[in-house]
C-alpha positions in Angstrom: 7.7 107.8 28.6 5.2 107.0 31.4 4.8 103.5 32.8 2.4 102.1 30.3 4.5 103.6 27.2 7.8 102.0 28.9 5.9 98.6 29.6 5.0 98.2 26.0 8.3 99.4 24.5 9.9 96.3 27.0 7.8 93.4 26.2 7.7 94.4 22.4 11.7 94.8 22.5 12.1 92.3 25.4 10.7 89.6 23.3 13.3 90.6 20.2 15.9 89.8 23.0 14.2 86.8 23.4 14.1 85.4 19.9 17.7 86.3 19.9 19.2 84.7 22.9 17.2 81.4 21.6 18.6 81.9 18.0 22.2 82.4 19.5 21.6 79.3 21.7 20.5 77.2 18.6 23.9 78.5 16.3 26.1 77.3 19.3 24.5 74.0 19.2 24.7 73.7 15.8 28.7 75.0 15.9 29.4 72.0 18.5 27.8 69.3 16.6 30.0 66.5 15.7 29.3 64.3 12.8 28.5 60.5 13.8 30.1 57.8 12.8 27.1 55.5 11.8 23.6 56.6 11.6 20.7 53.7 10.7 17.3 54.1 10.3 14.6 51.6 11.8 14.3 49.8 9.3 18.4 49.1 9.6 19.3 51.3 6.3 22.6 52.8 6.6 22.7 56.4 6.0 26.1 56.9 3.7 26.8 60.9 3.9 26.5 63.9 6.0 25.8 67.5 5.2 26.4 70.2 7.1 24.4 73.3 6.9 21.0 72.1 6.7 18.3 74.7 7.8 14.7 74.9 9.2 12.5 77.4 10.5 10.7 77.0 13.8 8.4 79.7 15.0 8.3 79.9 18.9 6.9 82.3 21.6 9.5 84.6 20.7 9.6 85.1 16.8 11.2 82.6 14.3 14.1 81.2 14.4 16.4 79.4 11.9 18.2 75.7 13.3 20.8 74.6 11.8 21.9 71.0 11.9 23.5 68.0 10.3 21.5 65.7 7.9 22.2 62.2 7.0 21.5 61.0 4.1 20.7 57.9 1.4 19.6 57.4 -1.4 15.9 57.2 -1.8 15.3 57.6 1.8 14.4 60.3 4.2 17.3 62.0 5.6 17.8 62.1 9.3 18.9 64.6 11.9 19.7 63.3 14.9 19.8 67.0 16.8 16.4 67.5 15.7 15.4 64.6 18.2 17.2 65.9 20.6 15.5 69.1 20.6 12.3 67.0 20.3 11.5 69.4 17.3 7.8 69.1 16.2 6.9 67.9 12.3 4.8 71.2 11.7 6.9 74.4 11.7 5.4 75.8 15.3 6.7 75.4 18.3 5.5 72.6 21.4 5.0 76.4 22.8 2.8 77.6 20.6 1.0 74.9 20.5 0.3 74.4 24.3 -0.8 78.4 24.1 -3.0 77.6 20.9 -4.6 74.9 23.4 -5.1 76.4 26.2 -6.4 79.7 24.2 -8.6 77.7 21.9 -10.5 75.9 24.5 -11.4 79.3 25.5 -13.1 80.5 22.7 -13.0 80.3 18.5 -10.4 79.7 16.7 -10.1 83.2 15.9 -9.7 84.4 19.3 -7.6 82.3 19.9 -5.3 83.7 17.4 -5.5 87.0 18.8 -5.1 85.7 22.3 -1.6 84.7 21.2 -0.1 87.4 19.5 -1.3 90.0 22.5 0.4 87.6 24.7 3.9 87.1 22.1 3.7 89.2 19.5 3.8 86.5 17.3 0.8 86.2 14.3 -0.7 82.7 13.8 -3.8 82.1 11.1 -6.9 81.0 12.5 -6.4 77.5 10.6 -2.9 77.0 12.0 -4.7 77.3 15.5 -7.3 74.7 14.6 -4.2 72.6 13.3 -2.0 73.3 16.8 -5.2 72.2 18.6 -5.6 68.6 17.5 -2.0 68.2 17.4 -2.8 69.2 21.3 -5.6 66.7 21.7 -4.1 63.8 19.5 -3.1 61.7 22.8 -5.5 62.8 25.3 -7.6 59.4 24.9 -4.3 57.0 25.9 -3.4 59.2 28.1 -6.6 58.5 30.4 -5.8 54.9 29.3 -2.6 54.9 30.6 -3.0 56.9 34.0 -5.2 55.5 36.4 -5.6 57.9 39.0 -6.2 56.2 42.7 -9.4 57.0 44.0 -10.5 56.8 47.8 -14.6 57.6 48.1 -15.6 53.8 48.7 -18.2 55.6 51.5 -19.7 57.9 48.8 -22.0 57.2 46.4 -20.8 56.6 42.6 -23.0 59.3 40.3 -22.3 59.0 36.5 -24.0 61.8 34.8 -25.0 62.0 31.0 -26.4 64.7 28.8 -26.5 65.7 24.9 -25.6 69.1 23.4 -26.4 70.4 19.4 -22.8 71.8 18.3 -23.0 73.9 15.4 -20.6 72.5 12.9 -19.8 73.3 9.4 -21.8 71.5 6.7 -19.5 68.6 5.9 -19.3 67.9 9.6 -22.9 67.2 9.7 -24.0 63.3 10.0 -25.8 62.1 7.1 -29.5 62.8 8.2 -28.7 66.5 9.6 -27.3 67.6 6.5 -30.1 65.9 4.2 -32.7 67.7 6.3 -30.5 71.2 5.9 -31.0 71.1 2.8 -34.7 70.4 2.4 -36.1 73.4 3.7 -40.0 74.3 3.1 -39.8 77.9 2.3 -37.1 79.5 -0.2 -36.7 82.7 2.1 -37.1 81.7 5.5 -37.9 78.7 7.4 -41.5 78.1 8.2 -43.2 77.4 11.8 -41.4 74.6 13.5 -38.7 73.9 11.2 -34.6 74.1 12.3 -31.8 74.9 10.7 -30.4 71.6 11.1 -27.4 73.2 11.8 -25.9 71.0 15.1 -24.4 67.9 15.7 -25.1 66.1 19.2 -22.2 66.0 21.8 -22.3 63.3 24.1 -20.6 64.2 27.8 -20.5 61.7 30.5 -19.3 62.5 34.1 -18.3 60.8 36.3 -18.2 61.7 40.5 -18.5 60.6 43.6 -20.9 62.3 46.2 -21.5 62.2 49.7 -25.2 61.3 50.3 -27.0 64.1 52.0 -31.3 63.3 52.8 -32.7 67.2 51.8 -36.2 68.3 51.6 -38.0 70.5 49.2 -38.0 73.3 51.6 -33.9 72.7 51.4 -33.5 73.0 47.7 -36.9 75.5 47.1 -36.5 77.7 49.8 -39.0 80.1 50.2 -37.1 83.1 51.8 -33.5 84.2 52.1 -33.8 83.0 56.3 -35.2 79.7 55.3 -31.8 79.7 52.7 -29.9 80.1 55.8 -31.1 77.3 57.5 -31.7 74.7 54.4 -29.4 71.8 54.2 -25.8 71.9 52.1 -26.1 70.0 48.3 -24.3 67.2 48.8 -20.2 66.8 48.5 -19.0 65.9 45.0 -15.5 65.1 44.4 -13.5 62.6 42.3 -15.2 64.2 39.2 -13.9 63.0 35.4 -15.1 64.4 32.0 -15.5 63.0 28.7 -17.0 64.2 25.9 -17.3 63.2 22.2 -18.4 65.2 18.7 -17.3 62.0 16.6 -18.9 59.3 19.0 -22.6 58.5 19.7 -24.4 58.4 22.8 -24.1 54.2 23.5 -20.0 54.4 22.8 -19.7 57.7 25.3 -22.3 55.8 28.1 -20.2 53.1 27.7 -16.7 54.9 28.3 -18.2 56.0 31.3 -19.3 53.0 32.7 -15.9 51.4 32.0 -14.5 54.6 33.9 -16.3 53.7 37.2 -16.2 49.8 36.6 -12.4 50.0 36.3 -10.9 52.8 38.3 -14.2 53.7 40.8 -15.5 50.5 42.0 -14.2 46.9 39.7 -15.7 45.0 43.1 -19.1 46.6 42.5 -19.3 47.3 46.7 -20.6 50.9 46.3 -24.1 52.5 45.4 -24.0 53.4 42.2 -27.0 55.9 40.6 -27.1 57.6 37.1 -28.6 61.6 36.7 -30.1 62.1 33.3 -32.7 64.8 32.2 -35.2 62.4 30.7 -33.6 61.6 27.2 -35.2 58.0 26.7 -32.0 56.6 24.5 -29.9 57.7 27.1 -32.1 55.6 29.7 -32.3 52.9 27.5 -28.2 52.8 26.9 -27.7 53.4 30.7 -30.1 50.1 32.0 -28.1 48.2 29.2 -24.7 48.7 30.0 -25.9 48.1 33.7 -27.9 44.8 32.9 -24.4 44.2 31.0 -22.6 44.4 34.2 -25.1 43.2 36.5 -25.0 46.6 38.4 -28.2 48.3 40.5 -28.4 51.5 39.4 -31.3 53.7 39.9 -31.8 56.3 37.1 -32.6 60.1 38.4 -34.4 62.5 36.3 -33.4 66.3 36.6 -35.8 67.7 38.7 -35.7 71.3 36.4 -36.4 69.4 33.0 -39.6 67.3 34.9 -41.2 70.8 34.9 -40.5 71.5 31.4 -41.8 68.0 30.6 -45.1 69.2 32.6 -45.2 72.7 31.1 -45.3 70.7 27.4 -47.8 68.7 28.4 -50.0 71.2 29.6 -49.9 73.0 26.6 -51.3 70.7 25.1 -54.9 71.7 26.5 -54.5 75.4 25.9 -54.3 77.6 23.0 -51.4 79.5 22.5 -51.2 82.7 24.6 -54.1 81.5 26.8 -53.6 82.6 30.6 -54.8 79.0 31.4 -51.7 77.5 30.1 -49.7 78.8 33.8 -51.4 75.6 35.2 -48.0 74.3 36.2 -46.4 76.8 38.8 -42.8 77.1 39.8 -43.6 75.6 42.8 -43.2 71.8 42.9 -45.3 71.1 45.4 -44.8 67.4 47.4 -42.7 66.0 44.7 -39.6 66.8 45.6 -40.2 65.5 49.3 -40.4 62.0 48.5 -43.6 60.8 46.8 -44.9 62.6 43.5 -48.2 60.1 43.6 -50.1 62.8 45.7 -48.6 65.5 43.5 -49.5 64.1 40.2 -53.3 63.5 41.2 -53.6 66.6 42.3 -52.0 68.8 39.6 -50.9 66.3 37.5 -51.7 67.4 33.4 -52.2 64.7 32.3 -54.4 62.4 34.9 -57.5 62.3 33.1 -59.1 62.8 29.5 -56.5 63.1 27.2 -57.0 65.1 24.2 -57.9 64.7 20.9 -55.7 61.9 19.1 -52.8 63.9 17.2 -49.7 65.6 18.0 -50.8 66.9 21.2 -52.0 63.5 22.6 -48.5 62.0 21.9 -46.4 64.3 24.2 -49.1 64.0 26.6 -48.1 60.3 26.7 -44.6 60.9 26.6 -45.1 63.5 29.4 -47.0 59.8 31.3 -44.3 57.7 30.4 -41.2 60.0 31.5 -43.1 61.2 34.6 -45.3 57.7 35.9 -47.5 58.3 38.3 -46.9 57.1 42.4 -42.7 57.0 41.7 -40.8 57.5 44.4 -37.1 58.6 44.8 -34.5 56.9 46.8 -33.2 58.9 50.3 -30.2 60.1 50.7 -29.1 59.8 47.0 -29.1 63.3 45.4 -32.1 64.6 43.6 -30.4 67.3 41.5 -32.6 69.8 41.8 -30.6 73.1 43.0 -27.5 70.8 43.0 -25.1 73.2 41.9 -21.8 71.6 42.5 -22.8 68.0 41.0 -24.5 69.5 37.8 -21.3 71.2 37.8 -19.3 68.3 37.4 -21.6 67.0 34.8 -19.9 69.6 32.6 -21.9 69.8 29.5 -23.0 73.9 30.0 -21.1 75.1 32.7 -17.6 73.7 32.9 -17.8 72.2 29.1 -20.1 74.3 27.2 -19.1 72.5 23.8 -18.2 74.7 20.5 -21.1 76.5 18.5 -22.3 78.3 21.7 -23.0 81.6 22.0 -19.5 82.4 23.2 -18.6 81.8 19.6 -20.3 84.8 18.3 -19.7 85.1 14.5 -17.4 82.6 14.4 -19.3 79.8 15.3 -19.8 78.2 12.2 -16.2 77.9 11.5 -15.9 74.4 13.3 -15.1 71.0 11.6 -15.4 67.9 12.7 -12.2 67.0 13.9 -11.8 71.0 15.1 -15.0 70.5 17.5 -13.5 67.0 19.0 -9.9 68.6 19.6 -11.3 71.7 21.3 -13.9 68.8 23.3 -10.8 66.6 24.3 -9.5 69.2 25.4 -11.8 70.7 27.5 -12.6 68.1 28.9 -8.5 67.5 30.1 -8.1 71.4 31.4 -11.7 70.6 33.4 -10.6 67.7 34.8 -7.2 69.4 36.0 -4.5 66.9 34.1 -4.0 69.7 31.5 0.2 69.9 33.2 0.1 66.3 33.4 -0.9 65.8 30.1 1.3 67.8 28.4 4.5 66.4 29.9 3.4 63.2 28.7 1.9 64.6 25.4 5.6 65.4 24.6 7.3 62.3 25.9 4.9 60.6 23.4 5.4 62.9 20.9 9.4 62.3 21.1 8.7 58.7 20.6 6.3 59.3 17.9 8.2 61.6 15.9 12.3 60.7 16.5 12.8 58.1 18.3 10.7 55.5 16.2 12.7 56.8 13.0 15.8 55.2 14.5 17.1 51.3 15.0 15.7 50.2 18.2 14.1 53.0 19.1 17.4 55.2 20.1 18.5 58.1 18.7 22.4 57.9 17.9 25.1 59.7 20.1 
């Protein structure tokens, strides 16, 4: 055989070995097991008789395997095996194993994938459904755990950035809120949709970030630069660290601004000593949510508008005063001009769209106005705080396309539509926990919890028998 035939033949026959020196290892356990003389439930019910011999399949990493142990029993009660909680043996028949790959693979990718990521890696078949499943099994206790670990942050020199953003998630039509769904269905044409009209396919995802950043004064010619030697010479983005993700399918955007706020108010600064700022890319509720939850905790915080989504607010409103494919419509260049220095007062006179007449009332005089009251006139950015333009390392931490793209993206492919509701959170919580490095951590808790959950809780006082 040559190397690759050989390889092959020993991880196909290596993992029979495997599945066999855990299935010997669970019959010698079972052969030593001695029967206990009492046995009593939480709710102090006596369990009257053993019986030896009970069986129950478990698929792990390796194959399936059959444990055998003894069950206590009573009448019209749930019988009781004390070896299973020592095992820590999950309700659903696949293993914590599995289920840590079916995490860590379906946060990759659909479900699907997923499934095939696994048996290439253990020769072991799984249904795409039993993945979604193994996933928010994953997920269920990622919420208490950031409750319950407060990790001990040392930035109190750097500034305190939250970051929040929206993204459409394509779901499956019962995971649609009640508006979305109404409007799927309601389409003008019978065989395609007409000019304008969506599928009405997503549901938002809120993401809130939360960092800490080392202020860092740049210049346009810094973050613009005009040749590869002026990119030499520009100033660094500023120094993000500290960063902490969260992101919600089921939760709108006030309960997911707020869970970040209470992140930096409890664990980043409780004594309110450090400069706190908010980067946003112009979504008005947002705003709105961010200035209440600071007027609620009688914080400062200046609100910074992406510096990429002010020009697509200026390319909409110069649309407005052009026909479609018109070459007058390139009024607004890539070039920002004096904006990003400092001031955009002198910019906006001077090649601001919408100084001037306005155009006929209608459509296109509303987003003109919206394009004045997102973008005012003479408004001046703060120095030293980070403007976010050409920021890679901060928008990276605001995870929301980059390190979190949620599910539905294009990395779905044809299985995008295969997400429910509580599918899409799951795969969110979770990417959120392997972006945020605690995935390890997690999981070692994720079972201790799990043990208490499942065993220990079934048992008076909270301990399983010896």
């Amino acid at each position: 055989m040559t190397h690759a035939e050989l390889e092959e033949r020993l991880h196909t026959d290596g993992m029979r070995l495997l599945c066999q020196l855990l299935q010997d290892s669970l019959d010698l356990r079972a052969s030593r097991e001695e029967r206990l003389d009492e046995v009593t439930d939480a709710d102090s019910h006596l369990r009257g008789w053993a019986e030896r011999g009970r069986q129950r399949t478990l698929a792990t990493r390796f194959g399936e395997v059959v444990v055998t142990r003894i069950a206590y029993r009573a009448r019209a009660r749930a019988d009781l095996n004390p070896a299973d909680a020592v095992l820590n043996l999950p309700v659903e028949k696949h293993s914590h194993g599995l289920r840590r790959l079916a995490a860590a693979e379906a946060a990759r990718g659909s479900f699907t994938d997923a499934a095939a990521a696994i048996e290439r890696a253990t020769t072991v078949r799984i249904g795409k459904r039993q993945v979604e499943a193994l996933a928010a099994a994953a997920a269920i206790d990622v919420d208490a755990f950031y409750t319950a670990h407060a990790p001990d942050w040392s930035a109190d020199d750097d500034v305190l950035a939250l970051s929040f953003d929206a993204k459409g998630v394509v779901m499956r039509p019962d995971g649609l809120r009640a508006g979305t769904a109404k409007a799927a269905v309601s389409q003008k044409l019978a065989g395609r949709r007409s000019k304008g009209e969506k599928r009405n396919r997503k549901r938002m995802c809120e993401v809130a970030a939360v960092f800490d950043v080392t202020g860092k004064p740049r210049t346009i010619a810094d973050i613009l630069p005009e040749d590869p030697e002026a990119a030499q010479t520009a100033t660094p983005a500023p120094v993000t660290s500290g960063k902490w993700l969260h992101a919600s399918v089921t939760d709108d955007a006030a309960a997911v601004i707020a869970a970040g706020f209470a992140e930096a108010d409890r664990r980043r600064d409780p004594d309110h000593a450090r400069t706190w700022i908010a980067l946003v890319d112009g979504n008005t509720h947002q705003i709105d949510r961010i200035h209440a939850e600071a007027k609620t905790r009688k914080i400062t915080l200046p609100v910074v508008v992406d510096f990429i989504h002010v020009i697509e607010y200026l390319w909409k409103a110069t649309w407005c005063f052009h026909p479609e494919g018109r070459p007058e419509r390139r009024t607004v260049g890539p070039r920002p001009g004096p904006a990003g220095v400092g001031r955009t007062g002198r910019h906006s006179r001077r090649s601001h769209p919408t100084q001037g007449h306005l155009p006929r009332p209608g459509p296109r005089q509303t987003q003109t106005r919206r394009c004045r009251r997102r973008l005012p006139a003479g408004q001046k950015t703060v120095p030293g705080l980070p403007d976010r333009a050409g920021q890679r390392v901060a928008d990276r931490h605001r995870g929301d396309r980059r390190r979190l793209p949620p599910p539905g993206q294009r990395s779905y492919g044809r299985h995008r539509r295969s997400l429910g509701l509580d599918g899409a959170e799951a795969i969110l919580k979770l990417r959120t926990l392997i972006s945020n490095g605690d995935f390890d951590q997690y999981w070692t808790w994720h079972l201790a919890q799990e043990q208490q959950r499942i065993h220990n809780s079934r048992y008076l006082g909270g301990a399983i028998p010896q």
